[in-house]
C-alpha positions as CSV (number, residue, x, y, z in Angstrom):
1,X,-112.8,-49.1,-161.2
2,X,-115.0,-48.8,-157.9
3,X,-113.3,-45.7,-157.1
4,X,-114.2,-44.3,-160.6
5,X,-118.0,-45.1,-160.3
6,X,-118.1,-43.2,-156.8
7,X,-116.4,-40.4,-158.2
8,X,-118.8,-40.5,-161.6
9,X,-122.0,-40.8,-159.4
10,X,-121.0,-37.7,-156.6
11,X,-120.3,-35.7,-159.5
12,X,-124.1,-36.5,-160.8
13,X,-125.6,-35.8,-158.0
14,X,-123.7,-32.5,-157.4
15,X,-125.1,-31.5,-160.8
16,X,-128.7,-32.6,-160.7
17,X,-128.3,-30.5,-156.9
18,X,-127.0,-27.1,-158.5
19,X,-130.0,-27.2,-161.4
20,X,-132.8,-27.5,-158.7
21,X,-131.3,-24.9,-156.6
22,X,-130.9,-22.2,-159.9
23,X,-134.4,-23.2,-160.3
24,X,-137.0,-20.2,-159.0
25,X,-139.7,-21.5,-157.0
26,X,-143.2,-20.5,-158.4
27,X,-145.1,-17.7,-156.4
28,X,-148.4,-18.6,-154.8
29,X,-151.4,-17.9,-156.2
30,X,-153.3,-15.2,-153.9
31,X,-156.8,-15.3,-154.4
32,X,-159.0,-11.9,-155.8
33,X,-160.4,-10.0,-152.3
34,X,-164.4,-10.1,-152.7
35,X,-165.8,-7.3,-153.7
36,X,-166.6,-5.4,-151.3
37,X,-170.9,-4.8,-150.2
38,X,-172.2,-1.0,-150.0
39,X,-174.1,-2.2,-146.9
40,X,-177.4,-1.6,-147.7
41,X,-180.6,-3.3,-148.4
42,X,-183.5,-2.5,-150.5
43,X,-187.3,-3.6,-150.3
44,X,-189.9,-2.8,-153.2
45,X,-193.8,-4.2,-152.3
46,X,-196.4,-3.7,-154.6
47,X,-200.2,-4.7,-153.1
48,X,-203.8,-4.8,-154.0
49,X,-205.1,-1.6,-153.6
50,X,-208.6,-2.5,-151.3
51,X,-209.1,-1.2,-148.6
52,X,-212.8,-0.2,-147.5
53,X,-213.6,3.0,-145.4
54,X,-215.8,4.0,-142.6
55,X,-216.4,7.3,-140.9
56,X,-217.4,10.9,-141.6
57,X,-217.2,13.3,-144.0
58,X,-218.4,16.8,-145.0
59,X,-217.8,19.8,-146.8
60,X,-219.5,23.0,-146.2
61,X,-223.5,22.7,-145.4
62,X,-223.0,19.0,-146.4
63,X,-222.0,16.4,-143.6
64,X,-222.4,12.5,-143.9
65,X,-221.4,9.1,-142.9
66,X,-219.0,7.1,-145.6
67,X,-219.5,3.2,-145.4
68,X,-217.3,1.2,-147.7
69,X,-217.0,-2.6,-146.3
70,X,-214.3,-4.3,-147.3
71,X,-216.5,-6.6,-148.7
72,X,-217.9,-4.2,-151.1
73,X,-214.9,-2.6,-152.5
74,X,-214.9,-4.5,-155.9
75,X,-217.7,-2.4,-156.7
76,X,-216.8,0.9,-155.1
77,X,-213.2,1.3,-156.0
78,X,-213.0,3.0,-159.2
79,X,-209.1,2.9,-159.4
80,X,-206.2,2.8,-157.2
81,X,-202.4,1.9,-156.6
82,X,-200.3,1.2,-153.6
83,X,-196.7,0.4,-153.0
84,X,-194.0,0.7,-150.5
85,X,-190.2,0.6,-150.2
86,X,-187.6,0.2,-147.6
87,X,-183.7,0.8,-147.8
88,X,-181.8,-0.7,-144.6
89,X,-177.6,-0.2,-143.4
90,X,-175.5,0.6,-141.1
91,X,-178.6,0.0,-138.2
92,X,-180.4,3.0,-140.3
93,X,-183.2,2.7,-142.9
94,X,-185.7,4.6,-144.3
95,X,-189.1,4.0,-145.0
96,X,-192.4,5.4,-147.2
97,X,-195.5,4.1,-148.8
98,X,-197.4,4.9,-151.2
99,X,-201.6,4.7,-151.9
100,X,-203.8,6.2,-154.1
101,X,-207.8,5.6,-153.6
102,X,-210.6,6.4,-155.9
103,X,-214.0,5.4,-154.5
104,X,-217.6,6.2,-154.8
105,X,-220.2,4.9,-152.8
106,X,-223.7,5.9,-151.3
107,X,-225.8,5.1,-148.2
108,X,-228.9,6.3,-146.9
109,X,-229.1,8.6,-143.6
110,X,-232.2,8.2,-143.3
111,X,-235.0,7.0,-144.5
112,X,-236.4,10.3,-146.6
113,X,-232.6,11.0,-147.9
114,X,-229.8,10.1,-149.9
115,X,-226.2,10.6,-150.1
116,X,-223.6,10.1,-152.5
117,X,-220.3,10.6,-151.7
118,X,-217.7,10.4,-154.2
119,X,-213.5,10.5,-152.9
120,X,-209.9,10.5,-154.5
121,X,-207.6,9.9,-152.0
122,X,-203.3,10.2,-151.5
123,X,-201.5,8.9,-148.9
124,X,-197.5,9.4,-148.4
125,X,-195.5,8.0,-145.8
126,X,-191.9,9.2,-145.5
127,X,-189.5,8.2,-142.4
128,X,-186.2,7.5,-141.1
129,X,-185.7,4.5,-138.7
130,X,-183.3,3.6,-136.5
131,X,-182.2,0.0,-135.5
132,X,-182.9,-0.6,-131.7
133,X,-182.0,-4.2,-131.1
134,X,-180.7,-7.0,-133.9
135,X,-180.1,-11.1,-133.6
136,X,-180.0,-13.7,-136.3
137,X,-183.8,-14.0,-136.5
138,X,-185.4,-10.4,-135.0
139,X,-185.3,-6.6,-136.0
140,X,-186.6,-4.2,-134.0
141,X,-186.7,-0.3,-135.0
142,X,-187.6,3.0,-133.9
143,X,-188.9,5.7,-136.7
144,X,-190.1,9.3,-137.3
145,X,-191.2,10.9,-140.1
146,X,-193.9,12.4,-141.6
147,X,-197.5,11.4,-143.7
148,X,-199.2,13.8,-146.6
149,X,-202.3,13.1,-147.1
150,X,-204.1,15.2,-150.4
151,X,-208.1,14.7,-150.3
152,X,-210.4,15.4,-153.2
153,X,-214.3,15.1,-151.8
154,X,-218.0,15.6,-153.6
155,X,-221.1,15.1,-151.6
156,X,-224.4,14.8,-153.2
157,X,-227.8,14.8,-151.2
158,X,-231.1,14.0,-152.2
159,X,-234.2,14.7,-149.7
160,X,-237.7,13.8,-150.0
161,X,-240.4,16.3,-148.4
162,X,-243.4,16.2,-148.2
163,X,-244.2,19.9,-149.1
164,X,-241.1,20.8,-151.2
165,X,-241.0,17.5,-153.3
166,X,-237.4,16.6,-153.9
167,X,-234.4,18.7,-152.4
168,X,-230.9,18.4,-154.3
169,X,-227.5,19.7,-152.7
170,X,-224.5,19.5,-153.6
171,X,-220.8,20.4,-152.4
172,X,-217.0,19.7,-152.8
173,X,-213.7,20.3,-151.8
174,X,-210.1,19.7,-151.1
175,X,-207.6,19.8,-148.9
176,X,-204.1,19.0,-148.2
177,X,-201.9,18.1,-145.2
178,X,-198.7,17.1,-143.5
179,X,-198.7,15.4,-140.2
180,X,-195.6,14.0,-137.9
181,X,-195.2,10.9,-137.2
182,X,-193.1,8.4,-134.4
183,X,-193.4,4.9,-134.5
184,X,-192.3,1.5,-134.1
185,X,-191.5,-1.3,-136.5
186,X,-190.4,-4.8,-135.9
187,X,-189.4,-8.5,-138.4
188,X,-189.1,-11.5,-137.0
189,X,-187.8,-14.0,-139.4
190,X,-189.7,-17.8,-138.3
191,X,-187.6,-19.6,-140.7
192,X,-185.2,-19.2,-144.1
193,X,-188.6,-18.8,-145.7
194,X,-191.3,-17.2,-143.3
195,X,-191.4,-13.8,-141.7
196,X,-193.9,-11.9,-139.5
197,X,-193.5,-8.1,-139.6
198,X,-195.7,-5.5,-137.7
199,X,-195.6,-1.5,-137.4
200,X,-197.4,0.8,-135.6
201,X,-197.4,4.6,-136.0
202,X,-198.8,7.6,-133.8
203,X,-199.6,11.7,-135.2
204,X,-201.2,14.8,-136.2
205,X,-200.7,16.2,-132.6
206,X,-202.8,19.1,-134.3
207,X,-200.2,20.1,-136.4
208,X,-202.0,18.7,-139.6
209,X,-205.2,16.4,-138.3
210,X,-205.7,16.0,-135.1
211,X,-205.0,12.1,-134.9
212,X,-203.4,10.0,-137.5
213,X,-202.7,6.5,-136.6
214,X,-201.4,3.7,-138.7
215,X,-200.9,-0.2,-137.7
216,X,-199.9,-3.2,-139.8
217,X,-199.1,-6.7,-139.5
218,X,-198.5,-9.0,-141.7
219,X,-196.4,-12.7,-142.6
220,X,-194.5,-13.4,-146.1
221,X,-193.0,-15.9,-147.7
222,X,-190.3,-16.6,-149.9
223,X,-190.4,-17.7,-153.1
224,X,-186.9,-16.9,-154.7
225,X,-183.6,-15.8,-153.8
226,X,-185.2,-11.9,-154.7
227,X,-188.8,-12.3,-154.1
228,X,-191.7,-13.2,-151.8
229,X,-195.2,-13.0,-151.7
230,X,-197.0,-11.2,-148.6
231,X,-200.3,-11.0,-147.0
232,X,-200.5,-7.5,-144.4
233,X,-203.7,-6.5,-142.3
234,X,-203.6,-2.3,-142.5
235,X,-205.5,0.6,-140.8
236,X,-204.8,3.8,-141.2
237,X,-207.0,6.4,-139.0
238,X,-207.6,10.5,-139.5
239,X,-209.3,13.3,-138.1
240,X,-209.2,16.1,-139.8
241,X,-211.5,18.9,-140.1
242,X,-210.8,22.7,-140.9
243,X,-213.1,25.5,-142.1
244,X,-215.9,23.4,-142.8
245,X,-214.3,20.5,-144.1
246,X,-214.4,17.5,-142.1
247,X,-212.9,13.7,-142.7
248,X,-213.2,11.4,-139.6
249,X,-212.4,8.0,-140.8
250,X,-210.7,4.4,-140.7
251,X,-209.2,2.9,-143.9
252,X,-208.7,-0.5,-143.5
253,X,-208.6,-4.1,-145.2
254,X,-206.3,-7.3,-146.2
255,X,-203.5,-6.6,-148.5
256,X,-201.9,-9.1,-150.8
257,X,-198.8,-8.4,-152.7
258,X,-194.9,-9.2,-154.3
259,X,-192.2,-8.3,-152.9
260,X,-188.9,-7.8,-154.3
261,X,-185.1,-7.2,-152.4
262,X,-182.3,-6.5,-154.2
């Protein structure tokens, strides 16, 4: 009877063995490779156009100084827009801006005279960077390109004399121009949320005006995952003058806008 049950369980056991071992073990499951990045990284800002002026500038017979303070530009700029963009991979970017100025304004050369000087203004900025030096927190580039700048002017002088009474002139023009441009940029990122960024850039070389310089520095601020918020100190700088058109100024002024990466 003992022999019997031995015999009954072996055979068991040899028969639950042979159903496992038919059985096909199940495959593993292989996770879905993540899609794969095209590398590159783009920047839209959008700011407050204002940005006051001071210089020179003169068409024909007509030559005058142009004094917008900052402080002054609610009620000197007549319209404007300015934006800039920035695509970044593979240690290359490229860069350009965007500003549009429409002011008016008037000052007095001297104490028997009058001048009105009304200006439409647009600047372009287009370059290529490349990526000098990269960590975890800093970016530091160098870039060339080139700035247009397309200049709508209208002077208008009144004179008081003492034997002629009053003397009106007027004159306009317009002129447009390309100059080169080399320059440096750098981001430095203070935390997940902060960033200071600065840029300098250097031409003309007499090719279009005879100097063009442009510096910025600025510090942002995240506020989501795709946007921040950032406050920029600009100056752009030209001389120009050609056949009796001259422009010999400094834009400059605080700039607030949003900025959006995607």
């Amino acid at each position: 009877m003992r022999t019997s049950s031995i015999i009954a369980a072996a055979t068991l056991i040899a028969a639950t063995s042979g159903v496992h071992a038919g059985t096909p073990e199940p495959e593993p499951v292989i996770a879905p490779a993540p899609a794969e990045s095209n590398g590159w990284d783009f920047l839209l800002s959008i700011y407050s156009p204002m940005m006051g002026v001071d210089g020179t500038a003169g068409v024909g017979p007509l030559t005058g100084p142009i004094d917008i303070p900052f402080s002054d530009i609610l009620s000197n700029l007549d319209a404007g827009f300015f934006s800039s963009f920035e695509a970044r991979g593979n240690r290359w970017s490229v860069n350009g801006d965007i500003i549009w100025l429409k002011m008016s304004s008037s000052v007095a050369p001297t104490q028997r005279s009058y001048l009105g000087v009304k200006q439409e203004q647009f600047m372009t900025t287009l370059s290529t960077g490349y990526e000098l030096y990269e960590d975890e927190r800093t970016i530091f580039d160098i870039f060339g390109g080139a700035a247009l700048t397309s200049l709508d002017l209208e002077l208008n002088e009144t004179t008081f004399t003492v034997r002629r009474g009053v003397l009106n002139r007027s004159a306009s023009g317009s002129k447009t121009w390309i100059d080169p441009i080399l320059g440096l940029r750098v981001r430095h990122h203070l935390s997940d949320r902060w960033t200071l960024f600065a840029s300098g850039a250097y031409g003309g070389f007499g090719v279009g005006s005879e100097e063009y310089w442009q510096l910025i520095g600025g510090v942002s601020f995240r506020l989501t995952e795709h946007s921040s918020i950032a406050l920029a100190y600009r100056g752009i700088g030209i001389d120009y003058h050609d056949s009796g058109f001259l422009y010999n100024t400094k834009t400059y002024g605080p700039n607030l806008g949003l900025v959006f990466n995607f």
